[in-house]
N, C-alpha and C positions, 0 to 999 in steps of 0.2 A: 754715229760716233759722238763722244759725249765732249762736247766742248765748255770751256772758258770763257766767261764774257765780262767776268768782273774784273778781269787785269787792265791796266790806263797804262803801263811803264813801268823800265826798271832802269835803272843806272848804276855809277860804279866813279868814289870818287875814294882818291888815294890821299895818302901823308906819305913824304919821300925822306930819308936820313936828312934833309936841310930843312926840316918841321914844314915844309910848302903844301898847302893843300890844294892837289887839283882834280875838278870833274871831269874826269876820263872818256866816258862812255854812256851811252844812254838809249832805250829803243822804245818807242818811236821816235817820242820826242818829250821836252817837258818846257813849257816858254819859262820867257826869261824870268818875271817876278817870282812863279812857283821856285825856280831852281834856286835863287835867292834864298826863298824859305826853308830851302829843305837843306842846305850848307848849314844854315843857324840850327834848326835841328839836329844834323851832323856835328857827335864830339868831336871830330877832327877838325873843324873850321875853329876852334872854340882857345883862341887865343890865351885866356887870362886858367884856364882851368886842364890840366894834363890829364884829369879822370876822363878813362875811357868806360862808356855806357855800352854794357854790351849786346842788349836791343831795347829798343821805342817804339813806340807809335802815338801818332797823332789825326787830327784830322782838320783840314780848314778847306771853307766851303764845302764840294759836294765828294772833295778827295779826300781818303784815308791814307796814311803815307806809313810804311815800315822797315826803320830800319835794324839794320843788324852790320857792328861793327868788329874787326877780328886783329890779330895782330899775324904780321908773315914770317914770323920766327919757323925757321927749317924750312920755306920754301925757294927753292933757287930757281925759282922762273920770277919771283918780285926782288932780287937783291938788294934793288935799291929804294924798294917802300919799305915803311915799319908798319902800318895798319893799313886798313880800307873798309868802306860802307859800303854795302849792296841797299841799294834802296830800294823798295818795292811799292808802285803806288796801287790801290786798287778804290774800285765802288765799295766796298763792303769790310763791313767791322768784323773782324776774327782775325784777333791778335797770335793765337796758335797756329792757325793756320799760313800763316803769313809768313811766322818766324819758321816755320821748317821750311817751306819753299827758299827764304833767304840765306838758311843753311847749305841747303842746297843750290843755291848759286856761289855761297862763298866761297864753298869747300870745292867745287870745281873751277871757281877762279885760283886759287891758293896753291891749289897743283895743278894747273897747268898754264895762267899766264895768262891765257887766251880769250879775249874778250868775244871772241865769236863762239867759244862753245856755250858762253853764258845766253848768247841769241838765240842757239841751240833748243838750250832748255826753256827757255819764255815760251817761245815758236811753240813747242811741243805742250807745254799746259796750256796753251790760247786754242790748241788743236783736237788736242786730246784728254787735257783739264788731267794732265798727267804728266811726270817724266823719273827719267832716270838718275838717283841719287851717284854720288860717288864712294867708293868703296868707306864703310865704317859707318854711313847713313842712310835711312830708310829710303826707300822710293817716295815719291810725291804724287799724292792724287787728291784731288779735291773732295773726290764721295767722303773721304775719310774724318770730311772736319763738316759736323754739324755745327749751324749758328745758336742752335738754344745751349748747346757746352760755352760755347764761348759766355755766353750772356752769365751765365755761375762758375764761370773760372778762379772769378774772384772772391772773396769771401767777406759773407754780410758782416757775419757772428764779429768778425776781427772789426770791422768798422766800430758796429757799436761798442763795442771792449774797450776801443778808444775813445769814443766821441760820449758812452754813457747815455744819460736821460736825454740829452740836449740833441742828438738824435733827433728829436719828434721835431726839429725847428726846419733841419734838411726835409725828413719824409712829408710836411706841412707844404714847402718850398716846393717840392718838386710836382705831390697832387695839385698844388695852385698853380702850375705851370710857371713859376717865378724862376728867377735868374741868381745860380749860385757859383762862386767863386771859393776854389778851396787852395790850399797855400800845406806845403809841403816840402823844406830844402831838400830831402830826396826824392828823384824823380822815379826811381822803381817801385818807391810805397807809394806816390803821390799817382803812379800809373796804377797802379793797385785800386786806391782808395777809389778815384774817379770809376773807373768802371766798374766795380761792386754797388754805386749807387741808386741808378737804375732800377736796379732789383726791386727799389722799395716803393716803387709803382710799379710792379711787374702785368699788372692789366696791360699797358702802352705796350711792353715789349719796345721799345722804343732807343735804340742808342745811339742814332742820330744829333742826340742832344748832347752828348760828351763828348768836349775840346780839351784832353786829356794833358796839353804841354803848351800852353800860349806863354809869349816872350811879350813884354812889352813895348813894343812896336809896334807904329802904325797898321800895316797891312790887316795883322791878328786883331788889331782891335775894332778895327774899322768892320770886320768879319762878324766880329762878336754883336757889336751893336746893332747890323741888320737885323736879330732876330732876336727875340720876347723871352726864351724859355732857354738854357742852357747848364749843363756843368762845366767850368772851365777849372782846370787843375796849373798851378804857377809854382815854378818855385823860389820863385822871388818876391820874398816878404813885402815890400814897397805896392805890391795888388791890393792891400789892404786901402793905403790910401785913396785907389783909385773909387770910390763911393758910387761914381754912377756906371760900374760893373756891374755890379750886384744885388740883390735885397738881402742874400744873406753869405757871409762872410765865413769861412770851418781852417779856425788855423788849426788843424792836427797837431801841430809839433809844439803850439801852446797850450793844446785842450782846451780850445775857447771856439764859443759861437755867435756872431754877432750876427742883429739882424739890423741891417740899415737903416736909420729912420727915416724916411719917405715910406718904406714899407711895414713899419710896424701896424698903420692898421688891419693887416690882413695875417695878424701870427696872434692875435688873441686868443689865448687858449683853454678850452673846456675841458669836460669830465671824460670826453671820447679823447683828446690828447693825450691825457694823462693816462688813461685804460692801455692806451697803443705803447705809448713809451714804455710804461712799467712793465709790457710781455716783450715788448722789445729786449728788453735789459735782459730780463727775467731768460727770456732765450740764449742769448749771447752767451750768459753765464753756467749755463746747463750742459752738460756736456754729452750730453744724453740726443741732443735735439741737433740734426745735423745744420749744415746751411741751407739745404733745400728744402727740409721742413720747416726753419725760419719764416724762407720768402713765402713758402705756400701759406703761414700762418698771417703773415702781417698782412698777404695778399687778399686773403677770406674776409679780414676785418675792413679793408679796404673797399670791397663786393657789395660787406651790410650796409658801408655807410652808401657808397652810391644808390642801392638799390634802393635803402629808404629815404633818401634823397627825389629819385626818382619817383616812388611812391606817392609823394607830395604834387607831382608834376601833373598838368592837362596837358590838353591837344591844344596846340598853337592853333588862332582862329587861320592862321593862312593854311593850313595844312602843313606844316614843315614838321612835324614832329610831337616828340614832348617837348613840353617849356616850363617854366619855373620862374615865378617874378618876385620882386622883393617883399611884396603885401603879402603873400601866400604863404613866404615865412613870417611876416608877422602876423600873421593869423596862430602860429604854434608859440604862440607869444615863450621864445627863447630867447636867452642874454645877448646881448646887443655882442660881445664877442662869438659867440655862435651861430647868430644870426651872418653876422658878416661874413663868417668863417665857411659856411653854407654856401653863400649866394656867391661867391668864389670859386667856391667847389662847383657847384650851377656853374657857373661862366668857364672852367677849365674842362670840362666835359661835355661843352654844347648845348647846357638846356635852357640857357639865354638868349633870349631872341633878342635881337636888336634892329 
């Protein structure tokens, strides 16, 4: 029997006709700082702002968190809530997947009340990685959502259409494993944008790296600075000032790209920057050239330069591999921004030894 192992919890937190917001229900369990975090996540806790979000996700530390929020108009088993959050937390990134299962707890919360039929249905995907929808919604099974759909859910072509040549500063960012901050006051394009970027290292396959909704507060950031390599998506213009976020800065909703100066000397740009950018664009604008042929394109260019990268490498005198040292490139006597740009590239793909 095919089971479940990526689900951690699900809960269930209400708004009542006296605007009160309380967390209702929850299975197994969630401690107490997470649930903290996942209230700020919930537009229902979200005092200064009435806009309800009608799903998200996020991810801080090793949890993925999804919610999905509804309003209880016509149903008389919640008379006296106006909305509620089904939160779903899991191991794994597939924001699709995620949002039908929480459709499917909502809509059987919505009509019928009952916090144990929602137990119900968790019990049964932890069991059978399946359950039973409520009339007007598909069933739920897990075979049905691959994680390579999720990874092009989102769309490259739209990224660059807005962000243009300056593009190559993210896809530079992200091959050098650098740390980027992107800023967007809406959070359905800004969940959008984050997860399409990825794609532009698609060698990693990698979306571990994408903190798609951080708030500025301690916990989140305290998260963010344990680790070297991230996208984090905000929508609170004031991230920009935070400087030691980042190396590179993508307000969207300004059309601007800044790269932080501490790190400027690792964004010197060559003849190969500008070859990527300009197919970059050059595709975006094409209407001919779908999104999947995009990332397979940028990904092909991405291959030569590793490969000829590699090319240059020996065998580490310990045995550990290929290695690549900084004399090796100046032996192809290249411009001191290539050169640099290179032996980055070496260090974000392991062919430095240290």
């Amino acid at each position: 029997m095919a089971t479940s192992n990526d689900l951690l919890a699900a809960s269930l937190v209400e708004k009542d006709k006296n605007g009160d917001t309380l967390w209702t229900w929850t299975y197994p369990s969630v401690d107490e700082g997470l649930r903290e975090l996942l209230l700020r996540k919930c537009c229902l806790s979200d005092s200064e702002s009435s806009e309800i979000v009608p799903f998200s996700f996020g991810h801080f530390g090793r949890t993925w968190y999804y919610v999905l929020t509804v309003a209880t108009e016509g149903s008389e088993e919640l008379a006296e809530v106006t909305h509620f959050s089904v939160i779903v937390q899991a191991k794994d990134f597939n924001p699709e997947k995620y949002q039908h299962l929480c459709s499917v707890l909502a809509e059987t919360y919505r009509t019928t009340g009952n916090a144990a039929r929602l137990l119900e249905c968790y019990l049964s995907v932890v069991t059978r990685a399946a359950c039973t929808a409520p009339a007007g919604l598909e069933d739920f099974a897990v075979r049905s959502y691959d994680v390579r759909k999720a990874y092009v859910a989102s769309s490259l072509k739209n990224v660059v259409q807005q962000l243009g040549i300056e593009t190559i500063l993210v896809y530079t960012a992200l091959l050098l494993k650098k740390r980027v901050a992107v800023y967007h006051p809406d959070l359905q394009q800004l969940l959008d944008i984050v997860r399409a970027l990825p794609t532009l290292v698609w060698h990693r396959q990698n979306w571990s790296i994408i903190y798609p909704n951080v708030h500025l507060v301690d916990d989140e950031l305290e998260d963010l600075s344990s680790m070297s390599c991230y996208v984090a998506g905000f929508t609170d213009s004031s991230a920009e000032s935070h400087a030691n976020l980042y190396d590179v800065f993508v307000n969207v909703a300004g059309g601007a790209i800044t790269v932080a100066p501490h790190a400027k000397e690792a964004f010197g740009m060559g003849k190969i920057h500008k070859d990527i950018a300009t197919r970059m664009v050059q595709c975006s604008e094409d209407e001919s050239v779908s999104d999947q042929a995009m990332i397979k394109e940028v990904a092909l260019k991405t291959k030569d330069l590793i490969n000829n990268l590699k090319s240059w490498a020996s065998e580490d005198e310990d045995g550990g591999g290929l290695a690549i040292t900084l004399e090796t490139l100046r032996e192809r006597k290249l411009t001191p921004a290539m050169e640099n740009f290179l032996y980055h590239l070496a260090s974000a793909e392991g062919l430095v030894k240290f």
